[in-house]
Backbone as ProteinMPNN parsed JSONL, in Angstrom:
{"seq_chain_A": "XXXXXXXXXXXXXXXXXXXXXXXXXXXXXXXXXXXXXXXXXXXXXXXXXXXXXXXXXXXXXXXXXXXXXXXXXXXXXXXXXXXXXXXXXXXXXXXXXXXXXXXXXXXXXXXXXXXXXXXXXXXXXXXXXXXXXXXXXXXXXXXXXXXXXXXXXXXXXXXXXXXXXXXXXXXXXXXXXXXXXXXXXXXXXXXXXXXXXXXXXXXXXXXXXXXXXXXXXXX", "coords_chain_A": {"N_chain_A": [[193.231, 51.375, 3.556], [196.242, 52.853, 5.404], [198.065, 51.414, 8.038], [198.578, 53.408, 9.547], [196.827, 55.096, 8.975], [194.727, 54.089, 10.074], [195.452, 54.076, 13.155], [195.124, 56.743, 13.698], [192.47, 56.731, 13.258], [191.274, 55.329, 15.007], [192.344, 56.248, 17.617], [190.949, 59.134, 17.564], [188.44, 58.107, 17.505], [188.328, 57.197, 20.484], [189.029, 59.804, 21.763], [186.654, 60.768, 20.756], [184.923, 59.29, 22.428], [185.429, 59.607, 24.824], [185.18, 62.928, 25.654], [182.241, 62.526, 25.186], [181.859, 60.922, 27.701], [182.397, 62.991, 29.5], [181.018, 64.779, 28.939], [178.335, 64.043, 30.026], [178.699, 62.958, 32.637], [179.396, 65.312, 33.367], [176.852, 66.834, 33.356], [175.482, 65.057, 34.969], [176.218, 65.364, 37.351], [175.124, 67.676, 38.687], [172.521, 67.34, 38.549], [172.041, 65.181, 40.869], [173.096, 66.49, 42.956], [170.922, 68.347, 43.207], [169.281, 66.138, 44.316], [170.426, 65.394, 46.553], [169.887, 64.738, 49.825], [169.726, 66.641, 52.864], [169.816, 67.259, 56.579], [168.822, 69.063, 59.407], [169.402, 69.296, 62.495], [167.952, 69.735, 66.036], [167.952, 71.366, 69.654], [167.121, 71.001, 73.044], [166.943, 72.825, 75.981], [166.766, 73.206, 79.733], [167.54, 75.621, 81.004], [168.539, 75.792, 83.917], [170.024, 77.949, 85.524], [170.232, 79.869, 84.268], [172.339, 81.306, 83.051], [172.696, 80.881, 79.361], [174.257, 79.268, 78.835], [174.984, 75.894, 78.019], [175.227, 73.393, 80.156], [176.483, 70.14, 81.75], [174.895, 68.858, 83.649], [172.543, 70.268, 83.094], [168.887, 69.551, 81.444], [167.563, 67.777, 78.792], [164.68, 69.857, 77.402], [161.465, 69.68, 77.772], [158.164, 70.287, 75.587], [158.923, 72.119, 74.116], [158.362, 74.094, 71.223], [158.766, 74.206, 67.378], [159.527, 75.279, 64.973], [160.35, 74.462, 61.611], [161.077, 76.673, 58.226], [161.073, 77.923, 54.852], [161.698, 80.035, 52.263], [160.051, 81.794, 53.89], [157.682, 80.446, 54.271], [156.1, 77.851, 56.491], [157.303, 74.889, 56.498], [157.155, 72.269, 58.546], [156.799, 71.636, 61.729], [157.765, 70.672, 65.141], [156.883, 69.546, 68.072], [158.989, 69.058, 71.474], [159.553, 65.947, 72.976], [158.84, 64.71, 75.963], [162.189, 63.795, 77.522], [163.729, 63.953, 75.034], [166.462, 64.396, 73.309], [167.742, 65.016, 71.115], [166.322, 66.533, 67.605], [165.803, 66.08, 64.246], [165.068, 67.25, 61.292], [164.397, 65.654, 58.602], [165.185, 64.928, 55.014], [165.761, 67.031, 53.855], [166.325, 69.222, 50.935], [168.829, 71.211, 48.718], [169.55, 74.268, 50.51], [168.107, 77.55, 51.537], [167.466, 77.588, 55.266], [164.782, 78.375, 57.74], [164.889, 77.877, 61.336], [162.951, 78.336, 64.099], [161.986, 78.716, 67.449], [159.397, 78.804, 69.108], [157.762, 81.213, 71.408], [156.382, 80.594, 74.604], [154.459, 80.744, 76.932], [154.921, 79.638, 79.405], [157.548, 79.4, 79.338], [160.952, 81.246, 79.559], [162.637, 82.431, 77.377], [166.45, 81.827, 77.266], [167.926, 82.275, 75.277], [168.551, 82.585, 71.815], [165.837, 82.414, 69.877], [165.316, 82.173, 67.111], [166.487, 81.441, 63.367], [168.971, 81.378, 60.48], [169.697, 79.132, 58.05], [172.041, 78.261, 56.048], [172.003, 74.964, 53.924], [173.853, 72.398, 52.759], [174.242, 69.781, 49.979], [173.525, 66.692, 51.039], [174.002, 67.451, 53.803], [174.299, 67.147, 57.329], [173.22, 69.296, 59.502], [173.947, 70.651, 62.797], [172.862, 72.85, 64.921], [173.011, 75.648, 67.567], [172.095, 74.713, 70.737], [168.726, 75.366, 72.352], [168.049, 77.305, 75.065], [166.227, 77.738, 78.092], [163.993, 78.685, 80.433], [162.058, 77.223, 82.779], [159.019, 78.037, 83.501], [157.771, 77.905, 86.817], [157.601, 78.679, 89.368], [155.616, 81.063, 91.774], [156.101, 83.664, 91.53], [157.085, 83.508, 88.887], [155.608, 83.557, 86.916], [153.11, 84.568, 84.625], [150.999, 87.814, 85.316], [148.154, 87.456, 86.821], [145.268, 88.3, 84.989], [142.321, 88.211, 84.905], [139.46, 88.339, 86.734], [138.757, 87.082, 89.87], [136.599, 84.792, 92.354], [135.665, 85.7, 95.17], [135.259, 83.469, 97.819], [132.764, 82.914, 99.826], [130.551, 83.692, 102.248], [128.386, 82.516, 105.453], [126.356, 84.634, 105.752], [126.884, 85.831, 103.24], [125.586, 84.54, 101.122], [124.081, 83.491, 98.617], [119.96, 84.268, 98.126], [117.344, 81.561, 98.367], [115.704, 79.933, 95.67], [112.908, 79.947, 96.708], [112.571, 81.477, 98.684], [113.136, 84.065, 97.355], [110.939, 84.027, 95.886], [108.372, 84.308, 97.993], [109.259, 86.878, 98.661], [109.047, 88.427, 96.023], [106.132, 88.143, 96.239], [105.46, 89.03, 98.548], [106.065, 92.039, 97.8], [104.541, 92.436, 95.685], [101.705, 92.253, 95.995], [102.068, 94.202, 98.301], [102.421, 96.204, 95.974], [99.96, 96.282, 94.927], [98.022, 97.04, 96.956], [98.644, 99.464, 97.437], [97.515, 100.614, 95.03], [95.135, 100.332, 95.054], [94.009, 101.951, 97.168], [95.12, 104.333, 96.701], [93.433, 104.709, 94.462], [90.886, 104.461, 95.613], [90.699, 106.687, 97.331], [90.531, 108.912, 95.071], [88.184, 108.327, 93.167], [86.105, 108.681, 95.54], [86.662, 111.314, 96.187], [85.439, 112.651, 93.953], [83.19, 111.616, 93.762], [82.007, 113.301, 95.764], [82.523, 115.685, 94.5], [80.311, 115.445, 93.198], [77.78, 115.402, 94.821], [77.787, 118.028, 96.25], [75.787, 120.73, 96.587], [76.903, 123.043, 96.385], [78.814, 123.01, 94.418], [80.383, 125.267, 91.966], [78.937, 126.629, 89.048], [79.779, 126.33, 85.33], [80.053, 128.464, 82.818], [79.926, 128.889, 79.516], [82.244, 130.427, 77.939], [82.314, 134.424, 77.472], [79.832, 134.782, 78.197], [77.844, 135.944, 80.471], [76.636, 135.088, 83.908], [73.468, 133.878, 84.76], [70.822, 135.949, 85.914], [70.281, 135.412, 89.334], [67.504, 135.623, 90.21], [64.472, 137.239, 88.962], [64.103, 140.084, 88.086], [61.857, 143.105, 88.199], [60.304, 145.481, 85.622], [62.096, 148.481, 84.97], [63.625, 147.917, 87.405]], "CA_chain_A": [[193.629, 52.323, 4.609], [196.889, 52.16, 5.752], [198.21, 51.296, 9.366], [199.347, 54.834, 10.155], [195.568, 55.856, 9.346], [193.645, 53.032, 10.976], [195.56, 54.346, 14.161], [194.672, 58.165, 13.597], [191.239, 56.885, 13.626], [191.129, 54.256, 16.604], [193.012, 57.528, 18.416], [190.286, 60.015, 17.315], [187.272, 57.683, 18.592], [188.902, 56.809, 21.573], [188.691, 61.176, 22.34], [184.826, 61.788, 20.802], [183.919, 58.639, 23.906], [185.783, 60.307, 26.39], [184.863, 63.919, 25.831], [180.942, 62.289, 25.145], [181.71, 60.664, 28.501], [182.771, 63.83, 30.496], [180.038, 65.59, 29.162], [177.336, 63.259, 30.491], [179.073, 62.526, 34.083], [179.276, 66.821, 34.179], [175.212, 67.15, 33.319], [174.515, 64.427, 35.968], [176.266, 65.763, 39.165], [173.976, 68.766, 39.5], [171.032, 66.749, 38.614], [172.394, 64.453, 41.825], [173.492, 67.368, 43.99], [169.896, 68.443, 43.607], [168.825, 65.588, 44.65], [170.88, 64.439, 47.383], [168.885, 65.39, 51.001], [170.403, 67.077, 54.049], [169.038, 67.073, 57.81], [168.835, 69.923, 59.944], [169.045, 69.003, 64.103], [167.581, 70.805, 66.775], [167.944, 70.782, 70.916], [166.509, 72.201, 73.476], [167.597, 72.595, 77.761], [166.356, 73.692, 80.66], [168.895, 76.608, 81.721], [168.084, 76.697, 85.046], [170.828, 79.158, 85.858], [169.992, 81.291, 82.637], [173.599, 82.048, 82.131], [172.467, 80.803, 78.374], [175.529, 77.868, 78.203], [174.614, 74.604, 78.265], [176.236, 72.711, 81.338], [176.091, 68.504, 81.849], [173.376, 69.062, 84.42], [170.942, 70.528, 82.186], [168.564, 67.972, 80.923], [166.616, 68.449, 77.458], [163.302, 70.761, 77.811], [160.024, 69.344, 76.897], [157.54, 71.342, 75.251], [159.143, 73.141, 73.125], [157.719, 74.1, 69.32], [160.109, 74.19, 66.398], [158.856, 75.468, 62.974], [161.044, 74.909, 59.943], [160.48, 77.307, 56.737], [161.773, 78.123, 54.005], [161.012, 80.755, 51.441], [158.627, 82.917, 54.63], [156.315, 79.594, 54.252], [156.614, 76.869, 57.833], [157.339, 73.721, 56.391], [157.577, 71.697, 59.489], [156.5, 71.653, 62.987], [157.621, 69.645, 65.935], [157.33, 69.409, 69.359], [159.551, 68.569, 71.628], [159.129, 65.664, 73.833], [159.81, 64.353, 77.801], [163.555, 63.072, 77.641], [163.918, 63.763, 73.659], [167.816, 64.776, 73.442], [167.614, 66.153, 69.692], [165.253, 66.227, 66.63], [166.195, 66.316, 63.051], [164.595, 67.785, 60.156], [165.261, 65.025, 57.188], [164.794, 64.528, 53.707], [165.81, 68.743, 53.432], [166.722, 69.911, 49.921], [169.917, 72.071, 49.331], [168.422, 75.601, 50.208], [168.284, 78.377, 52.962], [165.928, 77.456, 56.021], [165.048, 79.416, 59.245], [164.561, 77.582, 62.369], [162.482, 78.964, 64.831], [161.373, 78.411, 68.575], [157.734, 79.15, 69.118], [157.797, 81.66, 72.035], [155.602, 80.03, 74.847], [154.32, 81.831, 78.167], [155.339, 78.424, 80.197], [158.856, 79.248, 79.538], [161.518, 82.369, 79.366], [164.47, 82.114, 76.898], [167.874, 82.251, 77.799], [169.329, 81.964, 74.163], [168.209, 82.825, 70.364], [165.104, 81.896, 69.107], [165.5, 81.69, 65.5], [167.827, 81.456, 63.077], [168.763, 81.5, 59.498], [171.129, 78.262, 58.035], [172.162, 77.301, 54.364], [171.847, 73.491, 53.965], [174.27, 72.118, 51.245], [173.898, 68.281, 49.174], [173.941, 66.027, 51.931], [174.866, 67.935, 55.08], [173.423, 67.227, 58.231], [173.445, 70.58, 60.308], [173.464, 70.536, 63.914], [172.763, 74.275, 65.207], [173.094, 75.548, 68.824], [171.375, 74.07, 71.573], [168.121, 76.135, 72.403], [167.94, 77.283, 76.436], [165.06, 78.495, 78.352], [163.884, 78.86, 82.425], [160.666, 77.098, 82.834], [158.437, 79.32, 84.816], [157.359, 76.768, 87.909], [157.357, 79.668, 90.591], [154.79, 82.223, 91.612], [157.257, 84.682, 90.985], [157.788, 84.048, 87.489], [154.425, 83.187, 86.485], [152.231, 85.852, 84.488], [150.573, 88.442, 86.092], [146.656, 87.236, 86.102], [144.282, 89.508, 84.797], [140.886, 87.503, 85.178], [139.021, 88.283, 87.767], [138.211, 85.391, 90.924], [135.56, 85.136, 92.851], [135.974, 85.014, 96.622], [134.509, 82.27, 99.171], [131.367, 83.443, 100.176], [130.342, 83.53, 103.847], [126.894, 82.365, 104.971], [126.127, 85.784, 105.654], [126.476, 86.79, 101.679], [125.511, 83.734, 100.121], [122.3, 83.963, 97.986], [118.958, 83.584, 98.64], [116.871, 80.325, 97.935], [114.663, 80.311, 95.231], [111.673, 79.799, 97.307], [112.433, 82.812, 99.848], [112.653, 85.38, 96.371], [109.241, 83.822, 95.351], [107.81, 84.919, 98.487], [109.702, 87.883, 98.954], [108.228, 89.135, 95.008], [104.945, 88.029, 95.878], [104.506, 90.141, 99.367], [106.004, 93.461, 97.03], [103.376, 92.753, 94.178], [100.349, 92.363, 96.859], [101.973, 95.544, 98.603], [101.809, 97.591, 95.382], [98.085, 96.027, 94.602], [97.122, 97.59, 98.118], [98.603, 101.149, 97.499], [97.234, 101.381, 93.925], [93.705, 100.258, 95.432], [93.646, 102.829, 98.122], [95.118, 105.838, 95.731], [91.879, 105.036, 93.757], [89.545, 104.69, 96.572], [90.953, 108.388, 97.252], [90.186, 109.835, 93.851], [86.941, 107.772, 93.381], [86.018, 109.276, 96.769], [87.06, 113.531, 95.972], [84.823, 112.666, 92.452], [81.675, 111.772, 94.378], [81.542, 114.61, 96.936], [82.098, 116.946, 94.001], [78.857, 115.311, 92.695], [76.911, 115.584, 95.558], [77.814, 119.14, 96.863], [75.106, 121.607, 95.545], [77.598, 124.822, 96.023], [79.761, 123.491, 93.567], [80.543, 126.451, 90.801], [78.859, 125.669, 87.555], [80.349, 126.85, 84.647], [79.481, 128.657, 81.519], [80.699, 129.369, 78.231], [83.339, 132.001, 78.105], [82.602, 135.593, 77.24], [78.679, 134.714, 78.483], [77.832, 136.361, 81.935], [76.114, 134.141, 84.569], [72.289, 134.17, 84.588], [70.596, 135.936, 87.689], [69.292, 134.536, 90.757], [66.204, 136.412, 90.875], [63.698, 137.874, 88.11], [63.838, 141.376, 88.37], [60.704, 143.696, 87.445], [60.903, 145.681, 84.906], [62.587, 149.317, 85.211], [64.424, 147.959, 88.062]], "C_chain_A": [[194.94, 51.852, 5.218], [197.115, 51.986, 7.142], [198.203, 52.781, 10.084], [197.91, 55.785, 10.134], [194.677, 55.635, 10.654], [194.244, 53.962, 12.759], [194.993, 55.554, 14.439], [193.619, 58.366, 13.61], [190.482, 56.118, 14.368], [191.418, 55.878, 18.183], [191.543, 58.838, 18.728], [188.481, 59.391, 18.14], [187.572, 57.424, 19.974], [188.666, 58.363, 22.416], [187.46, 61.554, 22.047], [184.497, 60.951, 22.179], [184.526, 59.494, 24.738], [184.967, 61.775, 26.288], [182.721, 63.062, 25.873], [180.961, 61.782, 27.367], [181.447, 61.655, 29.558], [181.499, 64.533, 30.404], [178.854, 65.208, 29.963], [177.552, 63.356, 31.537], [179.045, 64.385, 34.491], [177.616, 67.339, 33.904], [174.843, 66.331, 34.319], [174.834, 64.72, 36.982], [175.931, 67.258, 39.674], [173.017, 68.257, 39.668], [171.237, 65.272, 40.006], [172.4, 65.262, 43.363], [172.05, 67.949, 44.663], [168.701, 67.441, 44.402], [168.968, 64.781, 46.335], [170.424, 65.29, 48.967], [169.828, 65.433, 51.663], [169.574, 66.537, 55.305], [169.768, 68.466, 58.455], [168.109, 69.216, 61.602], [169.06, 70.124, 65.024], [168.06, 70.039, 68.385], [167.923, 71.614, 71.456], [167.143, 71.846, 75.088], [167.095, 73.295, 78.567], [167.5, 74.328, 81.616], [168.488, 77.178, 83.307], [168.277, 77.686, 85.747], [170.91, 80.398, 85.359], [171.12, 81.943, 82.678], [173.938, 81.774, 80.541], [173.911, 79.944, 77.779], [174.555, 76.912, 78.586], [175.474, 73.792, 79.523], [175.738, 70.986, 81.272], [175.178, 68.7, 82.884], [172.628, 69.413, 84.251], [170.15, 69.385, 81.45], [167.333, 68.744, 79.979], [164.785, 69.116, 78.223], [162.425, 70.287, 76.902], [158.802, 70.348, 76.394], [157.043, 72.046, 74.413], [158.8, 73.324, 71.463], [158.727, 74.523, 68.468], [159.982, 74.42, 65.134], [160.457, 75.668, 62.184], [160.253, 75.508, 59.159], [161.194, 77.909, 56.407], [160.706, 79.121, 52.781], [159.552, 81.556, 52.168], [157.412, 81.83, 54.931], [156.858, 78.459, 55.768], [156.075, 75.426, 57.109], [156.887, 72.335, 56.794], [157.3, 71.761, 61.117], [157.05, 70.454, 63.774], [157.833, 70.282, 67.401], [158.013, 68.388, 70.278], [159.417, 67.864, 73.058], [159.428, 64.798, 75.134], [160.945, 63.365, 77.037], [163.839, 63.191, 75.94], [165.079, 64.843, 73.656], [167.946, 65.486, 72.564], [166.684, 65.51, 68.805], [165.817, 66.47, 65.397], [164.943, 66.603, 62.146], [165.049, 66.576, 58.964], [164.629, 65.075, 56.199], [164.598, 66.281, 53.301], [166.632, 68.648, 51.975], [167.862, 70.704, 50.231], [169.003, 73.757, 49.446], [168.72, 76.24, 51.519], [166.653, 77.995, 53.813], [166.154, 78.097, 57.494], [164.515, 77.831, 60.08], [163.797, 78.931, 63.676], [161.818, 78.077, 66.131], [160.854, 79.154, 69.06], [158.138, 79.94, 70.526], [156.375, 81.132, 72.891], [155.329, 80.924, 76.737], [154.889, 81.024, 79.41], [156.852, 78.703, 80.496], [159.415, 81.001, 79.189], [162.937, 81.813, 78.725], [165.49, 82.742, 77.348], [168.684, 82.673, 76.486], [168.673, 82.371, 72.85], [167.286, 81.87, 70.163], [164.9, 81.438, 67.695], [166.939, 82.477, 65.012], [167.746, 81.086, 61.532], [169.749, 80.581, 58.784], [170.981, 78.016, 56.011], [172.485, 75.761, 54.347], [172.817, 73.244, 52.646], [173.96, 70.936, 51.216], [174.383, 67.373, 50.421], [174.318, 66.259, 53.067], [173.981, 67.702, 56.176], [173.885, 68.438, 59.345], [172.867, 70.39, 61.683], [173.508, 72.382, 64.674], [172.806, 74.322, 66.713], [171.815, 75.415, 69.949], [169.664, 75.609, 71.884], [167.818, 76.571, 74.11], [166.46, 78.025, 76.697], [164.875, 77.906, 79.826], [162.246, 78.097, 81.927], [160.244, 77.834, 83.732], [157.689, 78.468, 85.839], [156.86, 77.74, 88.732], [156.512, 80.509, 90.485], [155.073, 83.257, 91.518], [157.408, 85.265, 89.821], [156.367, 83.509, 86.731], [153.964, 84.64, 85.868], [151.078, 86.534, 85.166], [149.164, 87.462, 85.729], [145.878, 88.036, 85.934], [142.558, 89.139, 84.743], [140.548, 87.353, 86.455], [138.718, 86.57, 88.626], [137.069, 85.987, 91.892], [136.062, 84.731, 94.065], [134.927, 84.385, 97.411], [133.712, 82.892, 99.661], [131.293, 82.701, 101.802], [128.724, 83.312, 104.18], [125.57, 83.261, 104.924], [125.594, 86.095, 103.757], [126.099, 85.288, 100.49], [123.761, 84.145, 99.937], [121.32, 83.529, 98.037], [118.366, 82.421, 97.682], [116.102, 80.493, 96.942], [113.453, 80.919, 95.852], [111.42, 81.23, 98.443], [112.815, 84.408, 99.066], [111.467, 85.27, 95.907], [108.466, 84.615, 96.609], [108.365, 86.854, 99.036], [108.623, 89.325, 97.497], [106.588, 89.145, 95.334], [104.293, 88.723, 97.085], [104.77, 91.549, 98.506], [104.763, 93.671, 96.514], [102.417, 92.141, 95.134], [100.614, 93.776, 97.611], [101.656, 96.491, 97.742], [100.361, 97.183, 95.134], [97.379, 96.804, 95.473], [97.313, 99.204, 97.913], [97.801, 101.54, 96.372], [95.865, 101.377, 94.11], [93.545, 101.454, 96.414], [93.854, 104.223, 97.632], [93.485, 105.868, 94.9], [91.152, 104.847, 94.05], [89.738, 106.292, 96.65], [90.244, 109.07, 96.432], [88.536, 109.751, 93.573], [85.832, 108.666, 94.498], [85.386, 110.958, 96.674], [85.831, 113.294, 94.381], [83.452, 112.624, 93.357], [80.772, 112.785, 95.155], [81.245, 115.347, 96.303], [80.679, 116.971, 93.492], [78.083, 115.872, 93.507], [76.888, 117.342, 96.115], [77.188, 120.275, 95.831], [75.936, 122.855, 95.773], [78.64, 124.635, 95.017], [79.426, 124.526, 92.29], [80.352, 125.967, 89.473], [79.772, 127.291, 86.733], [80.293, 127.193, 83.598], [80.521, 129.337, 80.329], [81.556, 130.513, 78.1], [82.965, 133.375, 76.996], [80.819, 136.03, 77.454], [78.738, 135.019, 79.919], [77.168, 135.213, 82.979], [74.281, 134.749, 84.806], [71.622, 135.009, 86.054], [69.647, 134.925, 88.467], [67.865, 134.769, 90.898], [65.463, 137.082, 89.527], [63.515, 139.33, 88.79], [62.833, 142.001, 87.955], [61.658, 144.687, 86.697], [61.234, 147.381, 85.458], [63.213, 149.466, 86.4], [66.076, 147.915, 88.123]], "O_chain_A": [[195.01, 50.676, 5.577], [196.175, 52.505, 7.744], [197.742, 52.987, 11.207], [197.711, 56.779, 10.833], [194.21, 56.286, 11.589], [193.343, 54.424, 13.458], [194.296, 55.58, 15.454], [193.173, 59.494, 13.82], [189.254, 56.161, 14.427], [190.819, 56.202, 19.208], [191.245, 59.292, 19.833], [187.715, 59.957, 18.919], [186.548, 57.537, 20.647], [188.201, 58.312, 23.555], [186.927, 62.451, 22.701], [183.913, 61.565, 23.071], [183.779, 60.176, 25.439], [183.939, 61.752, 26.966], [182.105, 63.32, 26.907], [180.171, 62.298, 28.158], [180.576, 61.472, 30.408], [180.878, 64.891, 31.405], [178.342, 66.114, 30.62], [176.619, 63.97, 32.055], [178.753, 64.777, 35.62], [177.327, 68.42, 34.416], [173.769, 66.678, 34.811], [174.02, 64.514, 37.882], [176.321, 67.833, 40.69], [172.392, 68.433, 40.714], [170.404, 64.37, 39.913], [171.95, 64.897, 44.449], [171.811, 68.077, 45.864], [167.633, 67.794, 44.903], [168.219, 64.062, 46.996], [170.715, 66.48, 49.08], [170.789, 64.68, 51.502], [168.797, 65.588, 55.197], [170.89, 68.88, 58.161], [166.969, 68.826, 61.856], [169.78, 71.122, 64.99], [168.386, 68.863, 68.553], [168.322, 72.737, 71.148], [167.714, 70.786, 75.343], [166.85, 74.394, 78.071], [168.121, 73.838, 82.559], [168.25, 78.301, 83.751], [167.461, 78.314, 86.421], [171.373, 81.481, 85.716], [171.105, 83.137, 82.382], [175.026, 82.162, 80.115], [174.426, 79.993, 76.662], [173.559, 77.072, 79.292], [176.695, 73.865, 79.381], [174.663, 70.687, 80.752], [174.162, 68.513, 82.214], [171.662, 69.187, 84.979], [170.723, 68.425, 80.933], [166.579, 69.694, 80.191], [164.108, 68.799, 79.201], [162.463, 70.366, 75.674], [158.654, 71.325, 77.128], [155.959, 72.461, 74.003], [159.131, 72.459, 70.653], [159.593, 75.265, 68.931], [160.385, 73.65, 64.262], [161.3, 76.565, 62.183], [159.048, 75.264, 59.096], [162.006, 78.515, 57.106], [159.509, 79.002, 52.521], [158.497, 81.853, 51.608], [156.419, 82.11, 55.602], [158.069, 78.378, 55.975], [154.933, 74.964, 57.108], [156.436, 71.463, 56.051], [158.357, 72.203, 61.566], [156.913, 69.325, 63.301], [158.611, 71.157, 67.781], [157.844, 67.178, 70.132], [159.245, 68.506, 74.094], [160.49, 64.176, 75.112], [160.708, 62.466, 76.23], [164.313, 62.117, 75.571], [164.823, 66.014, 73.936], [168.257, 66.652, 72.805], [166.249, 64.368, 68.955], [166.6, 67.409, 65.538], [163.86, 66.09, 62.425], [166.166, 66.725, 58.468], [163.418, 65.271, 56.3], [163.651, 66.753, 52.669], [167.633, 67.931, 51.975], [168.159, 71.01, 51.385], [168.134, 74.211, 48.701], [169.379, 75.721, 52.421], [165.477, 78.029, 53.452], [167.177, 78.272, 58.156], [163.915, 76.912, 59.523], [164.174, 80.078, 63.919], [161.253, 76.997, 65.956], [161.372, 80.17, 69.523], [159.048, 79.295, 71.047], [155.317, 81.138, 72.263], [156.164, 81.539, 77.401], [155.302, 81.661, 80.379], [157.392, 78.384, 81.555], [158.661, 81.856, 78.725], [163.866, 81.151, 79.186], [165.544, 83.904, 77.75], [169.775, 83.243, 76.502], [167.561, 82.585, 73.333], [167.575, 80.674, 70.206], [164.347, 80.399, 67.336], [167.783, 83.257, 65.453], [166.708, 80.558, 61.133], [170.868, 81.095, 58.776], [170.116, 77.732, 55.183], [173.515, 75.493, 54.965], [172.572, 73.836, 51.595], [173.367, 70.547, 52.222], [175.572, 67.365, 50.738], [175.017, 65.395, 53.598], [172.817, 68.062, 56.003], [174.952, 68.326, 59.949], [171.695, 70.072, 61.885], [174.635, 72.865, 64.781], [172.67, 73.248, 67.298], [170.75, 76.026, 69.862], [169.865, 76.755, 71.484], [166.992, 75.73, 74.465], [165.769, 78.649, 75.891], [165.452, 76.919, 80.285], [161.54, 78.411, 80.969], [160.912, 78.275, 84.667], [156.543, 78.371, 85.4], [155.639, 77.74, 88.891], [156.315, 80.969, 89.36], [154.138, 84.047, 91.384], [157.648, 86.418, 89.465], [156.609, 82.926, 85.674], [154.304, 85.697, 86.4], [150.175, 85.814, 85.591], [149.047, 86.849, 84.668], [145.664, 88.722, 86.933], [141.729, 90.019, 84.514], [141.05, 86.548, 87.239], [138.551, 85.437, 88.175], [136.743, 87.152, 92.125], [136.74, 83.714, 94.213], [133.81, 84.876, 97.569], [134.27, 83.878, 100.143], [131.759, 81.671, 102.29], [127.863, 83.774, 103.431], [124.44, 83.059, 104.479], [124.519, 86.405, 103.243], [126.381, 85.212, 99.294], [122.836, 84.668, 100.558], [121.302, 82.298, 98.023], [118.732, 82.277, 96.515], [115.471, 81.524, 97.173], [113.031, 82.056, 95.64], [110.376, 81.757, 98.826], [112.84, 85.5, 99.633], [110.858, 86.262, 95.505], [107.887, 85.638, 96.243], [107.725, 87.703, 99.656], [107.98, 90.356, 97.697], [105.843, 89.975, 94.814], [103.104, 89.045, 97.078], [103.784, 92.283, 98.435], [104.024, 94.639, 96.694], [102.429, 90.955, 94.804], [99.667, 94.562, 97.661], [100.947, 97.449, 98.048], [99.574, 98.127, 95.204], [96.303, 97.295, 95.132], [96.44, 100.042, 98.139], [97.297, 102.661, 96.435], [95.21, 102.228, 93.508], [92.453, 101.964, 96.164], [93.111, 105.158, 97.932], [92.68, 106.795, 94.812], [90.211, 104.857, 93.257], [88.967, 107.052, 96.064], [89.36, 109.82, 96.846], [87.758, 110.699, 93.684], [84.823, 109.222, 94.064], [84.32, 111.522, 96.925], [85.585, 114.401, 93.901], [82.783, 113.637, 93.558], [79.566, 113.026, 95.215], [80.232, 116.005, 96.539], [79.973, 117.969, 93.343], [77.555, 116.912, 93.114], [75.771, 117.798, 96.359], [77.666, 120.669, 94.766], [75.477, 123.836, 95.188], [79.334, 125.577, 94.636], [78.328, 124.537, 91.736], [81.095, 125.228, 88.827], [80.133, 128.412, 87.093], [80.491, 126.225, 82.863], [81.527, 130.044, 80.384], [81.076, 131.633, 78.271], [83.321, 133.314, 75.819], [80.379, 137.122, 77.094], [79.58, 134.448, 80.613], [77.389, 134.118, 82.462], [74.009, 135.936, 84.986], [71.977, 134.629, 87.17], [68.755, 134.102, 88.261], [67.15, 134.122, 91.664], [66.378, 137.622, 88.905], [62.893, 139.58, 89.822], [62.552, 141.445, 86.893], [62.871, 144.873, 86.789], [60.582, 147.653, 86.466], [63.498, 150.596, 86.798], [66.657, 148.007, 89.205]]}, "name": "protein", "num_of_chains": 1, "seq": "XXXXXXXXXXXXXXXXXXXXXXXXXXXXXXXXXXXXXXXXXXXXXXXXXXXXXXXXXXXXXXXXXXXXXXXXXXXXXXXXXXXXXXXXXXXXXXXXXXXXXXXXXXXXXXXXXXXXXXXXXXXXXXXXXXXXXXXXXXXXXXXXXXXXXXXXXXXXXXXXXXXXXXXXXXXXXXXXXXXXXXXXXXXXXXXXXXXXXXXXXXXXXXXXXXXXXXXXXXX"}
């Protein structure tokens, strides 16, 4: 082989490694990209002014619920807790994820509850702060709809056991006495009719009544 080949084929391997190289290093940085995790941060404030900015005198809001999900499904939950400034989401995939803050009767938002973010290879996403009024006052409290019972006076308070025991037990000796004396009554009107010889006897229907008296005959 002469020199002028040997080079033409030092030259020629020298371009299959490289192109072998490129191809390899361009199949592994998707299979990297997919791999490489984001973070998604949250934060929450107590807008006491509810003009829905954040001001340096607002101080983070405890409380608050925070569902990540992705693909309609909730990933992720956290709540958020006394003096906790922000929260992160880590070890997120590249992908689209909602944030959401749990609507709670304790509090009234000032600012957007959820929200819809694309995450790329490595990004840590910080999204806008979340505001809300706590409801402290009787003002801003929900109406109540469950009845209360009011303080009883010693007038309407209820009787003792012991003074409904005797209370049932003169009724049920009063009705014993009326239902005894209705049927002394009846008892009573039954005997007289026995005894009274004018009562009206009574005979078979369409039969006359016998006479009083034997009549002779052709009378």
């Amino acid at each position: 082989m002469t020199e002028r080949a040997r080079f033409r084929y030092s030259v020629a391997r020298l371009a299959l490694g490289a192109l072998v190289t490129a191809l390899a290093l361009s199949a592994a940085l998707p299979a990297r990209a997919q791999t490489e995790t984001g973070a998604i941060c949250v934060a929450t404030y107590a807008d006491l002014n509810g003009n829905a900015i954040r001001e340096e005198t607002e101080t983070p809001l405890a409380g608050i619920t925070v569902n990540l999900s992705t693909g309609g499904e909730v990933i992720a939950t956290h709540v958020i807790a006394e003096g906790e400034a922000q929260y992160c989401f880590e070890n997120l995939l590249t992908g689209a994820y909602t944030i959401t803050f749990v609507d709670d009767p304790a509090f009234r938002s000032t600012t957007a509850n959820e929200g819809t973010f694309n995450l790329d290879p490595g990004q840590r996403l910080t999204i806008t702060d979340y505001g809300a009024i706590p409801l402290t006052t009787a003002e801003d409290q929900p109406a109540q709809t469950s009845a209360t019972v009011l303080e009883t006076t010693p007038d309407d308070e209820e009787l003792q056991p012991t003074a409904r025991l005797i209370i049932s037990a003169i009724a049920s000796i009063g009705v014993m006495i009326f239902m005894i004396g209705v049927g002394a009554i009846v008892l009573s009107m039954r005997m007289r009719q026995r005894r009274d010889p004018r009562r009206a006897r009574r005979y078979p229907q369409g039969y006359p009544p016998p006479p009083t008296r034997i009549r002779p005959p052709g009378a």
